[in-house]
DONUBA-255238 format. One record per atom (N, C-alpha, C): residue in three letters; x, y, z; atom name. Coordinates in Angstrom, 2 decimals. Layout:
N
+------+---------+---------+---------+------+
! code !       x !       y !       z ! site !
+------+---------+---------+---------+------+
!  ALA !       X !       Y !       Z !   CA !
...
+------+---------+---------+---------+------+
END
This chain:
151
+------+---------+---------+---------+------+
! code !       x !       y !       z ! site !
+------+---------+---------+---------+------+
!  UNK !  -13.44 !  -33.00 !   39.53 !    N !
!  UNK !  -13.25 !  -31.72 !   40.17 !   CA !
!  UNK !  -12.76 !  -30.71 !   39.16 !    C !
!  UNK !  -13.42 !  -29.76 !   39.26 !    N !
!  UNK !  -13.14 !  -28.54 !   38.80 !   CA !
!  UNK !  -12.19 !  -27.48 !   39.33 !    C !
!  UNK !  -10.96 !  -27.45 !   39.11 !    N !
!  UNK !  -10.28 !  -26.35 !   39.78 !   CA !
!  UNK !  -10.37 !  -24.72 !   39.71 !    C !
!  UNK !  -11.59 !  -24.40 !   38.97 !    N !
!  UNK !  -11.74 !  -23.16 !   38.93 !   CA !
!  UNK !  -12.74 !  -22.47 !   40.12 !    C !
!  UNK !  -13.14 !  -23.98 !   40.26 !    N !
!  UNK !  -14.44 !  -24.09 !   41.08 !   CA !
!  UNK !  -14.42 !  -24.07 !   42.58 !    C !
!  UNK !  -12.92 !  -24.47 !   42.89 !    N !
!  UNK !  -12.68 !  -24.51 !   44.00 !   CA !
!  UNK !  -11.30 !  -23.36 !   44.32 !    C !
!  UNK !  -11.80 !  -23.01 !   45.78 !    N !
!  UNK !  -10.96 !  -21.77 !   46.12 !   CA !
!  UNK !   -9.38 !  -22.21 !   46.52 !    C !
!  UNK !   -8.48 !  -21.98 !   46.22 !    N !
!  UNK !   -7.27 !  -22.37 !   46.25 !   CA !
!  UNK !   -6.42 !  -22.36 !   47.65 !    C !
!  UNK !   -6.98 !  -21.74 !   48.57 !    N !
!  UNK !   -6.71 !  -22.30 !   50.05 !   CA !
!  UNK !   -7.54 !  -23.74 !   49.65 !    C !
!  UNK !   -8.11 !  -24.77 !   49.58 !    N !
!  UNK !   -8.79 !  -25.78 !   49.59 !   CA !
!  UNK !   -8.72 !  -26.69 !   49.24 !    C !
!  UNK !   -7.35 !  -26.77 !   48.02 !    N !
!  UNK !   -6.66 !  -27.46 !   46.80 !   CA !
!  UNK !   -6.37 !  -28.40 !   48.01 !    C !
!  UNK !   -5.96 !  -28.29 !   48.65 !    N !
!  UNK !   -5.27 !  -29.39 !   49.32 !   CA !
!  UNK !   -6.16 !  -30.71 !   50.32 !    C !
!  UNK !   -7.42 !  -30.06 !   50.70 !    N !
!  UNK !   -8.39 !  -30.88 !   51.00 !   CA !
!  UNK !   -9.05 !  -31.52 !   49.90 !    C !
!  UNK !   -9.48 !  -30.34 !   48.78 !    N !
!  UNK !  -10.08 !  -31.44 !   47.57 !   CA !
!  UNK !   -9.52 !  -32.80 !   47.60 !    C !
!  UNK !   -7.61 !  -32.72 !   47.63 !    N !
!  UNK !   -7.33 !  -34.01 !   46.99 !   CA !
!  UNK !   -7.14 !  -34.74 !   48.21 !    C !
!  UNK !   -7.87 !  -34.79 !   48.80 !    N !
!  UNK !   -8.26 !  -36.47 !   49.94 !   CA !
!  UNK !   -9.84 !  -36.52 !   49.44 !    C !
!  UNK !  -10.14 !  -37.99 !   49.86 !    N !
!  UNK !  -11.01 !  -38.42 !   49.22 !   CA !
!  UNK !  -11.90 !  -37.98 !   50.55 !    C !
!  UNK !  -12.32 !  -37.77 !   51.46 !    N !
!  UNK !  -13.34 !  -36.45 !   52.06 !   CA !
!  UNK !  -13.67 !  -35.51 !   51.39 !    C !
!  UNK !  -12.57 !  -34.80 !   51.00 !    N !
!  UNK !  -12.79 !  -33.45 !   50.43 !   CA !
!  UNK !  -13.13 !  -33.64 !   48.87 !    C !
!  UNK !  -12.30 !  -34.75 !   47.96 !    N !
!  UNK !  -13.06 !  -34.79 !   47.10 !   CA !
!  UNK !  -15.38 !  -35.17 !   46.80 !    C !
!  UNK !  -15.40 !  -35.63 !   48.11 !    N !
!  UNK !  -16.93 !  -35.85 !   48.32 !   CA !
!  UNK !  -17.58 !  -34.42 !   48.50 !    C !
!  UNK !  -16.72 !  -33.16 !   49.02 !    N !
!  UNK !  -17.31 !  -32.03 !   49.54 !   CA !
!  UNK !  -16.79 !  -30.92 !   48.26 !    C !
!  UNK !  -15.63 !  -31.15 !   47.82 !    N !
!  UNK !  -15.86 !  -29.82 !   46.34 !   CA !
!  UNK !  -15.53 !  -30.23 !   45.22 !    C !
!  UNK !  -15.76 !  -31.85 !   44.91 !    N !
!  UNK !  -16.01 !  -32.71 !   43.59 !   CA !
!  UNK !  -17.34 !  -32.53 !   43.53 !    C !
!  UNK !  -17.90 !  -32.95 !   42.19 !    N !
!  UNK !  -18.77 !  -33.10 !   41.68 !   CA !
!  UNK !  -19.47 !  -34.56 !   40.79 !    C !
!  UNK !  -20.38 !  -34.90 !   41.46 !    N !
!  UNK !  -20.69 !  -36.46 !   40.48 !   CA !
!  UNK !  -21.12 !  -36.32 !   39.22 !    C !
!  UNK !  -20.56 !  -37.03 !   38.49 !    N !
!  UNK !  -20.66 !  -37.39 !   37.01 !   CA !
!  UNK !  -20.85 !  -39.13 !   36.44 !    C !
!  UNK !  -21.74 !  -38.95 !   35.53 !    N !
!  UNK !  -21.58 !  -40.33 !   34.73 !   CA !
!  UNK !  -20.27 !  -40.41 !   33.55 !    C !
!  UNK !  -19.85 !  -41.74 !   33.74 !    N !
!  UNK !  -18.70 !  -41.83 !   33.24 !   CA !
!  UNK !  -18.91 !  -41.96 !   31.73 !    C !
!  UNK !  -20.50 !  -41.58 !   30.94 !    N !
!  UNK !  -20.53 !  -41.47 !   29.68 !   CA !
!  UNK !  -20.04 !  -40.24 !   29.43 !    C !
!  UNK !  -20.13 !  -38.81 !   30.41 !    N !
!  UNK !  -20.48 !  -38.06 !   30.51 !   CA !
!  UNK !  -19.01 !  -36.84 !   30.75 !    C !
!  UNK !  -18.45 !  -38.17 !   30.15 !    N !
!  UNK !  -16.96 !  -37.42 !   30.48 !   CA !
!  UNK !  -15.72 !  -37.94 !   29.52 !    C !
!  UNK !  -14.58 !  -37.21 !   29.14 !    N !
!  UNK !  -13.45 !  -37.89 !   28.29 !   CA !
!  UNK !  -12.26 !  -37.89 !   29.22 !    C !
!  UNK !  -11.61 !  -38.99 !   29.30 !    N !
!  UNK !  -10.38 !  -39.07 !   29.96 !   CA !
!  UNK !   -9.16 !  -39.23 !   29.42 !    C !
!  UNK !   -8.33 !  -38.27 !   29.04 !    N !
!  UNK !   -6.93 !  -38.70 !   28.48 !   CA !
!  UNK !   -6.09 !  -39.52 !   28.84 !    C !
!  UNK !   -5.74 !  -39.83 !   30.40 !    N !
!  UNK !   -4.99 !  -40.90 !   31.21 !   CA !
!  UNK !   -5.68 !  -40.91 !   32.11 !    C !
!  UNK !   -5.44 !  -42.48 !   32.42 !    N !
!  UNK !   -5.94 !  -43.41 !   33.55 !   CA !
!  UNK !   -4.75 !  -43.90 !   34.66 !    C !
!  UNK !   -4.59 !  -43.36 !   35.67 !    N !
!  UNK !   -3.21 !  -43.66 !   36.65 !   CA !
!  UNK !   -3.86 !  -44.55 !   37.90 !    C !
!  UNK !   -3.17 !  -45.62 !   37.57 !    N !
!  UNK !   -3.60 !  -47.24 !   38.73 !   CA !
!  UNK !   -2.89 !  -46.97 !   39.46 !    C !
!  UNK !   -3.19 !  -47.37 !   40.44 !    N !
!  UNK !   -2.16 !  -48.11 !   42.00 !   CA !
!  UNK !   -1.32 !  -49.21 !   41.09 !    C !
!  UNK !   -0.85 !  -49.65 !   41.67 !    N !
!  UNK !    0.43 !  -50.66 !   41.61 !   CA !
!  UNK !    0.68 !  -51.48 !   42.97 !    C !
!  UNK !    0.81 !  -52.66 !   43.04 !    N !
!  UNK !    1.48 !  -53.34 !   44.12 !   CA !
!  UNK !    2.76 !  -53.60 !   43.44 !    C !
!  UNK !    3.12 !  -54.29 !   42.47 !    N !
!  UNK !    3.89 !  -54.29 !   41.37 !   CA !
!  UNK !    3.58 !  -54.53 !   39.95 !    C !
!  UNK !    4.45 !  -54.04 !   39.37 !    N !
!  UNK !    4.51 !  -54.45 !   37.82 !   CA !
!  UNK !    5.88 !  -54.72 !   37.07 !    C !
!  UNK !    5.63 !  -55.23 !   36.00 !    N !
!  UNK !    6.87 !  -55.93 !   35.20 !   CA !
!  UNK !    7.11 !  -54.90 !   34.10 !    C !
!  UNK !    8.57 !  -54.53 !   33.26 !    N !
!  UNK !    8.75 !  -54.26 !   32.37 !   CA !
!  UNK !    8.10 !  -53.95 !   31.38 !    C !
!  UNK !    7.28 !  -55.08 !   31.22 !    N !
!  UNK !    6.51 !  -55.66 !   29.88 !   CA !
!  UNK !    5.04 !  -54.91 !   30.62 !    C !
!  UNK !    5.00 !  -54.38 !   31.06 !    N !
!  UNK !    3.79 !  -53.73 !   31.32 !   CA !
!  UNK !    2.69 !  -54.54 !   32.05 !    C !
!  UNK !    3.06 !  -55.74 !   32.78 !    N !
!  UNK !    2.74 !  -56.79 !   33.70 !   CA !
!  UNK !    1.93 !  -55.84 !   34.94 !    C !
!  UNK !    0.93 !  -55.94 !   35.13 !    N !
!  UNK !    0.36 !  -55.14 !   36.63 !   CA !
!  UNK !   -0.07 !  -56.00 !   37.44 !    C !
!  UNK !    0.23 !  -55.58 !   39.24 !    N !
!  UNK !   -0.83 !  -56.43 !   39.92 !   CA !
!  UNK !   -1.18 !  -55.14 !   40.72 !    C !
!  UNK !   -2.62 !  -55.47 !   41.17 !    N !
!  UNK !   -2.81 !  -54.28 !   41.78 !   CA !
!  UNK !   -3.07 !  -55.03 !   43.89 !    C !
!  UNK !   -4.25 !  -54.31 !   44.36 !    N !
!  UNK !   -4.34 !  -55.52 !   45.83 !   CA !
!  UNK !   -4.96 !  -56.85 !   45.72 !    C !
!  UNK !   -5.09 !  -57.04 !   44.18 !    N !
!  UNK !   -6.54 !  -58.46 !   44.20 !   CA !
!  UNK !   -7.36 !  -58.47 !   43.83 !    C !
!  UNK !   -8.25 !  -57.51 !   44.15 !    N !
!  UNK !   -9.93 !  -57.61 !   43.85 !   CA !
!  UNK !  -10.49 !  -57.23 !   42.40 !    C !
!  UNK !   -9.72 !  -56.79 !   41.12 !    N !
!  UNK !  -10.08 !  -56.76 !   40.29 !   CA !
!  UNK !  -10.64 !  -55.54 !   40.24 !    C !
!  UNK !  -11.02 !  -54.48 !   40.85 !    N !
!  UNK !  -11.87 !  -53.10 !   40.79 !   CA !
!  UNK !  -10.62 !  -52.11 !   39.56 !    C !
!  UNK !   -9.84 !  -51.99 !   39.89 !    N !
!  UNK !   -8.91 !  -51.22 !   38.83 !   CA !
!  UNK !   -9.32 !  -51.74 !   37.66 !    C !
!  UNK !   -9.32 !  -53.39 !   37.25 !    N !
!  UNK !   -9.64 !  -53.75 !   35.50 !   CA !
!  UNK !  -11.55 !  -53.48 !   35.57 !    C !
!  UNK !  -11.64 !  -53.74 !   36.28 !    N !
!  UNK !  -13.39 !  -53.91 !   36.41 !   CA !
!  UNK !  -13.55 !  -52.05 !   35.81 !    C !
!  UNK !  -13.13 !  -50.98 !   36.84 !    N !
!  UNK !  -12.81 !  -49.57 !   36.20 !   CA !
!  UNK !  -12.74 !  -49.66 !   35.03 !    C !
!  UNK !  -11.79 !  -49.77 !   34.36 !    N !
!  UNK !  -11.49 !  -49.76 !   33.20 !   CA !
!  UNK !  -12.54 !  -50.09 !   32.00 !    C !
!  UNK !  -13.09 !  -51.36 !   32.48 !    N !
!  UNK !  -13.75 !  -51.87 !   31.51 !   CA !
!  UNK !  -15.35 !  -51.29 !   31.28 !    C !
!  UNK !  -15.42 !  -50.67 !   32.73 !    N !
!  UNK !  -16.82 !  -49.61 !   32.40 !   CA !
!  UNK !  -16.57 !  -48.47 !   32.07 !    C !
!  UNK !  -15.22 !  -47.56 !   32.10 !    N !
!  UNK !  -14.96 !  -46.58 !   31.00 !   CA !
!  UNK !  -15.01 !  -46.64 !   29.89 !    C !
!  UNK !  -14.67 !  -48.00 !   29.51 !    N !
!  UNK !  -14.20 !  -48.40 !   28.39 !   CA !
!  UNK !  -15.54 !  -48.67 !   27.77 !    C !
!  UNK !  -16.79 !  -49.24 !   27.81 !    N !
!  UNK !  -17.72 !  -49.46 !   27.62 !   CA !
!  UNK !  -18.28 !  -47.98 !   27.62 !    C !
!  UNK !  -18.50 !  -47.01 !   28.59 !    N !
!  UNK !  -18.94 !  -45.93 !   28.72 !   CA !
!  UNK !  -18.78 !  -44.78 !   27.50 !    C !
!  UNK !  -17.53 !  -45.38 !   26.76 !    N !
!  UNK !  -16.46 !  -44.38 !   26.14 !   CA !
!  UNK !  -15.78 !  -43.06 !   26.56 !    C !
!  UNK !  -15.66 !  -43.22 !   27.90 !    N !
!  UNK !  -15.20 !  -42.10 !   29.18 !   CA !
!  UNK !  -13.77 !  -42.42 !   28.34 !    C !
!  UNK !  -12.99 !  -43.34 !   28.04 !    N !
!  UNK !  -11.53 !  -44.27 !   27.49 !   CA !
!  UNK !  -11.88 !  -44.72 !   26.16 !    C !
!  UNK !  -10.68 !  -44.88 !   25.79 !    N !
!  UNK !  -10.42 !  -45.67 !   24.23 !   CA !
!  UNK !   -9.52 !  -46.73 !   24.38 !    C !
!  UNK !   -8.85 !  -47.43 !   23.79 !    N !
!  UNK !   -8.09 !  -48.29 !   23.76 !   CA !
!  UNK !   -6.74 !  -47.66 !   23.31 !    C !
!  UNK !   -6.45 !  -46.53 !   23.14 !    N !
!  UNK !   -5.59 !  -46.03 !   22.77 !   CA !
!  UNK !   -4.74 !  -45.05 !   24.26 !    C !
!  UNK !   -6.12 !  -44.82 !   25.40 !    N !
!  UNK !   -5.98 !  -44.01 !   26.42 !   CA !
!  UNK !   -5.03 !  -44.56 !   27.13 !    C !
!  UNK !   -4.02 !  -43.85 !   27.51 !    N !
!  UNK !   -2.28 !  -44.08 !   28.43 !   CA !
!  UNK !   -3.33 !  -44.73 !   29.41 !    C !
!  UNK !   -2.17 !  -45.68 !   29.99 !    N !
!  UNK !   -2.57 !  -46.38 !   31.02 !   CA !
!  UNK !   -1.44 !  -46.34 !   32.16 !    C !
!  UNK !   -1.31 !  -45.24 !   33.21 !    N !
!  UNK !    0.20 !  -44.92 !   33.43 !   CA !
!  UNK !   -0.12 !  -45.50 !   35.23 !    C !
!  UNK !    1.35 !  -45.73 !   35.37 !    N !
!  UNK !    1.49 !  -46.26 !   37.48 !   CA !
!  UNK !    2.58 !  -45.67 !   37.27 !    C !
!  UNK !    2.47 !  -45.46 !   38.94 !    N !
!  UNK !    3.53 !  -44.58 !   39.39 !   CA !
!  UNK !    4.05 !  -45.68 !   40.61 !    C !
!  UNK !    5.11 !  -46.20 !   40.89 !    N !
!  UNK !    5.51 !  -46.77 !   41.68 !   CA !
!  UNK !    6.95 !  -46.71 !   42.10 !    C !
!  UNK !    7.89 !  -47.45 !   43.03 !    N !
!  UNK !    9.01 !  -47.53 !   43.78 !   CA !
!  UNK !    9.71 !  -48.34 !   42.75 !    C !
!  UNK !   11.31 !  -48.09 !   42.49 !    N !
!  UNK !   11.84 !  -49.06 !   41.79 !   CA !
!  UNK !   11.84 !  -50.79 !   42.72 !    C !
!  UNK !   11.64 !  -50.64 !   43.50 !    N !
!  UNK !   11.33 !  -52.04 !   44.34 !   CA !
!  UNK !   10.45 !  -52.59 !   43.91 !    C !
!  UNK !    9.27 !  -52.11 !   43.21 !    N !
!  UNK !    8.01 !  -52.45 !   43.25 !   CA !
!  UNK !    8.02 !  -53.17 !   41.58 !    C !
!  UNK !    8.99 !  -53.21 !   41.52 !    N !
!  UNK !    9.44 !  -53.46 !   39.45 !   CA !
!  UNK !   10.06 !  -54.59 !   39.46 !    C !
!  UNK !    9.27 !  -56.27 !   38.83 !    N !
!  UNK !    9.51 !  -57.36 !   38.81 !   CA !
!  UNK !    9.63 !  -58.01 !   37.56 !    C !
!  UNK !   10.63 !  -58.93 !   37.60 !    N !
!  UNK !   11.05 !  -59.35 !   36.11 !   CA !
!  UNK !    9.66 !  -59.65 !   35.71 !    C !
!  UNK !    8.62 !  -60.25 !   35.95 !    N !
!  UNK !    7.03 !  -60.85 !   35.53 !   CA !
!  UNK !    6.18 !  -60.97 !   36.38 !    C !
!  UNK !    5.11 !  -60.44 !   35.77 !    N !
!  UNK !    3.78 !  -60.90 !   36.19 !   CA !
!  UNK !    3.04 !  -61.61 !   35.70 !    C !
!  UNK !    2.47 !  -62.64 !   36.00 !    N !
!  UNK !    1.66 !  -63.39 !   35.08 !   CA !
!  UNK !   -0.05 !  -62.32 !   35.03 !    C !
!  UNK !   -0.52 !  -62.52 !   33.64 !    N !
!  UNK !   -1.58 !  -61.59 !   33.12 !   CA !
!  UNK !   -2.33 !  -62.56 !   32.30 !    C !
!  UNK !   -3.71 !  -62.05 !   32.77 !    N !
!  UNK !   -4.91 !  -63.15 !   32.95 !   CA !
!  UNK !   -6.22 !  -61.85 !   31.51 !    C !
!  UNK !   -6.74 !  -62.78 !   30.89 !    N !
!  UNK !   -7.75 !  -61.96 !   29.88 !   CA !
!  UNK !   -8.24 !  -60.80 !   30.24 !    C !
!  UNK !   -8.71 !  -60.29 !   31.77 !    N !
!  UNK !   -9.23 !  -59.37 !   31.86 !   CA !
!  UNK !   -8.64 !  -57.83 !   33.04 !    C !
!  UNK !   -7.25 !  -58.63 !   33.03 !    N !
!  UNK !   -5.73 !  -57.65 !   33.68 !   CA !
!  UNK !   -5.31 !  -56.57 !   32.70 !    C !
!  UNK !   -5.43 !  -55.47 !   33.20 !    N !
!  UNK !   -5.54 !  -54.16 !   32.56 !   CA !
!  UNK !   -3.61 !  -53.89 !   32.51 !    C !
!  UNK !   -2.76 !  -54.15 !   31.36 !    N !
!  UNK !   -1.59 !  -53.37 !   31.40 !   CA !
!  UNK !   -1.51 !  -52.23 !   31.72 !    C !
!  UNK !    0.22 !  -51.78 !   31.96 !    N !
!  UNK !    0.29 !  -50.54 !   31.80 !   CA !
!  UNK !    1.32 !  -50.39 !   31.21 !    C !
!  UNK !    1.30 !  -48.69 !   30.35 !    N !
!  UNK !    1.76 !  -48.24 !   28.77 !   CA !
!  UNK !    2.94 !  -47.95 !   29.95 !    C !
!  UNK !    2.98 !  -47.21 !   31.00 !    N !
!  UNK !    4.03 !  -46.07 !   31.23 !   CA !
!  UNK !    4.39 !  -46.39 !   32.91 !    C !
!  UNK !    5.76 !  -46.92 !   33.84 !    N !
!  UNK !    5.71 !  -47.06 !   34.72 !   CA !
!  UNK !    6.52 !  -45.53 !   35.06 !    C !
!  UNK !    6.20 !  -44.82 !   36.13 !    N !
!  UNK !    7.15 !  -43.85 !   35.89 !   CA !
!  UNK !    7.18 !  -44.01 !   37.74 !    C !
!  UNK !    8.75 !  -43.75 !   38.20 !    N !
!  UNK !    8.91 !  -44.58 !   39.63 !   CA !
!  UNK !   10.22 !  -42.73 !   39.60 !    C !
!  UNK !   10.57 !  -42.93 !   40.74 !    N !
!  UNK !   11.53 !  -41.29 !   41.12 !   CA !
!  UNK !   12.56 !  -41.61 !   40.02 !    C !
!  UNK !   13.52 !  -42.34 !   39.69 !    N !
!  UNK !   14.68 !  -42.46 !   38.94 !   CA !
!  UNK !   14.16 !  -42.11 !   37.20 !    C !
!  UNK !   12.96 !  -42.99 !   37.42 !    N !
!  UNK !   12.67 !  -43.20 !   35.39 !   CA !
!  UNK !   11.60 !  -43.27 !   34.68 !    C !
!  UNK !   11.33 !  -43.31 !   33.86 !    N !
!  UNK !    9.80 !  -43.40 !   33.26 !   CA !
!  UNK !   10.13 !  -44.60 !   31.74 !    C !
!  UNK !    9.74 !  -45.53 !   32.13 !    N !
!  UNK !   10.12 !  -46.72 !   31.40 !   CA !
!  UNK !    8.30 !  -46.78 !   30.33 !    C !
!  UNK !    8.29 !  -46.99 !   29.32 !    N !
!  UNK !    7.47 !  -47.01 !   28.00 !   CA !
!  UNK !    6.95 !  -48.77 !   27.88 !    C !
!  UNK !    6.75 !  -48.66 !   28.32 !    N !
!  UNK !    6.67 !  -50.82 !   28.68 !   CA !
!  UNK !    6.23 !  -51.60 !   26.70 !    C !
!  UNK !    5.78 !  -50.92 !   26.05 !    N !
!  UNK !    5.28 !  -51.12 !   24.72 !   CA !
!  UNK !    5.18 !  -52.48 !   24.80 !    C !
!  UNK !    3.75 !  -52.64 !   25.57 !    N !
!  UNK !    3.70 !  -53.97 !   26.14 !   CA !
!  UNK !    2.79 !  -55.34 !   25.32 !    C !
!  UNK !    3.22 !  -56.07 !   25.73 !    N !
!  UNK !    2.67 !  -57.24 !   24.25 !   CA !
!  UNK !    0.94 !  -57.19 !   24.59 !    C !
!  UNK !    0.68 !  -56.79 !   26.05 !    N !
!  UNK !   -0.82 !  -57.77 !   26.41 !   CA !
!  UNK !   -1.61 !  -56.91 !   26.25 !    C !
!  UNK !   -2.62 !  -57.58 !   25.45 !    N !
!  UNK !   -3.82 !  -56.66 !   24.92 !   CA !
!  UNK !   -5.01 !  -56.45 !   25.94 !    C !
!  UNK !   -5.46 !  -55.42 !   26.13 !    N !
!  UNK !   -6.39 !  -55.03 !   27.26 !   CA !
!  UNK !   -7.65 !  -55.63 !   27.06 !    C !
!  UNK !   -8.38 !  -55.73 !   28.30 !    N !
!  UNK !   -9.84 !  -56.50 !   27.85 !   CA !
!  UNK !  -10.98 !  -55.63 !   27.15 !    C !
!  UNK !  -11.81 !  -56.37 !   26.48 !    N !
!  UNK !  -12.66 !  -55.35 !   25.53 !   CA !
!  UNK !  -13.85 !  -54.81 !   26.04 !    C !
!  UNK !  -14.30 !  -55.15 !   27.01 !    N !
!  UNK !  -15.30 !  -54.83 !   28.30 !   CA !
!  UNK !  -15.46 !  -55.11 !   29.12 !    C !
!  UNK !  -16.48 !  -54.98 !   29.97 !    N !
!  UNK !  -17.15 !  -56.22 !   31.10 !   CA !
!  UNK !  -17.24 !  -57.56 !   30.75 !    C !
!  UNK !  -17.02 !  -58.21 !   31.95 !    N !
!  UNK !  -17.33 !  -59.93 !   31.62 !   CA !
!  UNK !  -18.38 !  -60.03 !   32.69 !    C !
!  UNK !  -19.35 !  -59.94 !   32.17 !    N !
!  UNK !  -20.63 !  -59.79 !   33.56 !   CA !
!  UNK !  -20.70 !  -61.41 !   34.03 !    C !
!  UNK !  -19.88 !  -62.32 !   33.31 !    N !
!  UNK !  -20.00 !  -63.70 !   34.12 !   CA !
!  UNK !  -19.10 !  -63.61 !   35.30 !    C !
!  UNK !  -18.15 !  -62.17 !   35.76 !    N !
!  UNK !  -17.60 !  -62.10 !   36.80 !   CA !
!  UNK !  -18.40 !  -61.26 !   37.38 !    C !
!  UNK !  -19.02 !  -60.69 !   37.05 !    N !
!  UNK !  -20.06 !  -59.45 !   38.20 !   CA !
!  UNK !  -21.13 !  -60.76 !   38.96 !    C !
!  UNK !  -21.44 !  -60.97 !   40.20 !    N !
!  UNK !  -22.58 !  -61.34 !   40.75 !   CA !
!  UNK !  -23.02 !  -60.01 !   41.68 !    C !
!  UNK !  -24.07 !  -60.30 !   42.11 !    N !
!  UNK !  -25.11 !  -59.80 !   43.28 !   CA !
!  UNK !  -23.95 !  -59.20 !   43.82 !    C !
!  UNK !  -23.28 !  -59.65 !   44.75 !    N !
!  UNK !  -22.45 !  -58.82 !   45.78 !   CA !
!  UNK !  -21.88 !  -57.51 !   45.24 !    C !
!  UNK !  -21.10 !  -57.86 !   43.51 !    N !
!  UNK !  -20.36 !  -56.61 !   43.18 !   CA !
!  UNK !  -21.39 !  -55.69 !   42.42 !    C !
!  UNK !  -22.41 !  -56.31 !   42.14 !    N !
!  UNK !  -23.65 !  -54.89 !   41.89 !   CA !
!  UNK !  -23.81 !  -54.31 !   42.81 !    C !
!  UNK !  -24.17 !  -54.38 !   44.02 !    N !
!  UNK !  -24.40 !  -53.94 !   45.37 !   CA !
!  UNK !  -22.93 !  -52.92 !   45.55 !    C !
!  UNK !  -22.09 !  -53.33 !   45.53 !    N !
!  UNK !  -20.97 !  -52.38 !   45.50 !   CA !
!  UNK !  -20.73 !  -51.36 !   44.74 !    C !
!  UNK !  -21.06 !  -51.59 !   43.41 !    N !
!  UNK !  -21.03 !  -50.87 !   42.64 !   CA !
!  UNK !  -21.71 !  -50.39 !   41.74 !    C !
!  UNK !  -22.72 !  -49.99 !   41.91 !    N !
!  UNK !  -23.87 !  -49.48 !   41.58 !   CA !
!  UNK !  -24.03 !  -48.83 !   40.12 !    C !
!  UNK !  -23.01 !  -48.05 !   39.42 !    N !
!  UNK !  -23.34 !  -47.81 !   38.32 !   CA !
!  UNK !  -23.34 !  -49.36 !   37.70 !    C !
!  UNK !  -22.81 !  -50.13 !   38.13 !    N !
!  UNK !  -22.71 !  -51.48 !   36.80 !   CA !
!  UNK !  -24.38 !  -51.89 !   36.75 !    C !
!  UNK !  -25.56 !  -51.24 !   37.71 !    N !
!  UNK !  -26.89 !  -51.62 !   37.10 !   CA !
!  UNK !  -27.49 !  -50.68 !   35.92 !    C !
!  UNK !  -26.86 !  -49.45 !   35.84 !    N !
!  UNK !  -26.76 !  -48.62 !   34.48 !   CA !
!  UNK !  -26.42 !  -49.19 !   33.34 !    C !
!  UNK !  -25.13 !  -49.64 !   33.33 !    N !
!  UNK !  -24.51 !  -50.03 !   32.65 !   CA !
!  UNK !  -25.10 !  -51.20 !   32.18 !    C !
!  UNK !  -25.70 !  -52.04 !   32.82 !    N !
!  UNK !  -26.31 !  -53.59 !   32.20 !   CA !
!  UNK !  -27.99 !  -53.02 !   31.90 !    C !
!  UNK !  -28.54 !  -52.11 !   32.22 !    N !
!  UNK !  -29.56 !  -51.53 !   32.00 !   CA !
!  UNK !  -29.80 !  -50.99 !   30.82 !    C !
!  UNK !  -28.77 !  -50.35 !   30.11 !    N !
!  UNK !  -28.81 !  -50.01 !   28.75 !   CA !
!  UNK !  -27.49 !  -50.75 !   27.74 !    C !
!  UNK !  -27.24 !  -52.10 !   28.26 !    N !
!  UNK !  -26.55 !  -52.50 !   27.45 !   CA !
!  UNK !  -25.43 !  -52.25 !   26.82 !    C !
!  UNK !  -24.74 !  -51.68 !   27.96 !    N !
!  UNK !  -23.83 !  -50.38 !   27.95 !   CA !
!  UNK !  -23.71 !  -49.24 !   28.32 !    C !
!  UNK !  -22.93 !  -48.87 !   28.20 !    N !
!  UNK !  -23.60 !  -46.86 !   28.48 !   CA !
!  UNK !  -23.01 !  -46.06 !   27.32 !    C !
!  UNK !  -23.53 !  -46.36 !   25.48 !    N !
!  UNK !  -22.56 !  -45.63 !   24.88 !   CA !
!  UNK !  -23.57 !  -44.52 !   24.72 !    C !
!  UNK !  -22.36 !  -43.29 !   24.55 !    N !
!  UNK !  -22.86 !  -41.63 !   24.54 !   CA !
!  UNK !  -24.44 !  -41.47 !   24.06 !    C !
!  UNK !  -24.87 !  -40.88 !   24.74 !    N !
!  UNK !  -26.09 !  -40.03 !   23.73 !   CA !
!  UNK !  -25.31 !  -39.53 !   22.54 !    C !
!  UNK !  -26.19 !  -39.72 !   21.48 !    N !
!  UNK !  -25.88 !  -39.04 !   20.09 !   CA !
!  UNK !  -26.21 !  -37.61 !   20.45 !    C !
!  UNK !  -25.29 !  -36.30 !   19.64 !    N !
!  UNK !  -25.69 !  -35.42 !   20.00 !   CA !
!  UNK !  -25.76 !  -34.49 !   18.45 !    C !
+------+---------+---------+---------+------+
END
């Protein structure tokens, strides 16, 4: 979304996901640069430990930005959550996306976290069902990626 683009009585519908369908605009995620990436959280650890609801779509995200070069490996990876929601550990699996920055109402903790992020897709976890869901990943396996047009 473009905020120039949209009339400012409206700001407030853009940001529900209705309104982002009615004065957003679709883009390919080659087709774009992202400075920070902000996850949900169910909880996370200190150490920059994340869980999100389960299904893997937040790291799965990631890893087609990341492929796309929409992200770098350098791009903040920030959650915003409840100090409740902040657990001594999470256990973190090869393709569990950390996070750099938990920032909750009291604090904004820097996690400078040991676990290294995954380096792409693992298409031995994509089957049939999550292509069907997610439709750019037949782009994405279509050109063997999606890195930028040279320009």
């Amino acid at each position: 979304m473009e905020p120039g683009r949209i009339p400012s009585y409206a700001f407030s519908e853009a940001s529900t996901i209705r309104g982002a369908f009615r004065w957003g605009r679709s883009v390919k995620p080659w087709d774009v640069n992202i400075d920070m990436k902000v996850v949900g959280s169910v909880a996370v650890s200190p150490d920059g430990g994340r869980l999100g609801k389960g299904h893997g779509y937040s790291d799965l995200e990631y890893a087609i930005l990341l492929e796309c070069g929409a992200i770098g490996e350098e791009t903040p990876i920030v959650t915003t959550v409840h100090e409740l929601q902040i657990v001594d550990r999470i256990p973190m699996g090869p393709y569990d996306v950390p996070v750099d920055v938990i920032v909750t109402p009291k604090r904004c903790i820097r996690t400078e976290t040991p676990y290294k992020r995954p380096s792409g897709i693992d298409w031995s976890l994509v089957d049939g069902r999550v292509m069907n869901e997610i439709p750019i990943l037949r782009d994405v396996r279509s050109k063997g990626g999606c890195l930028r047009p040279s320009t």
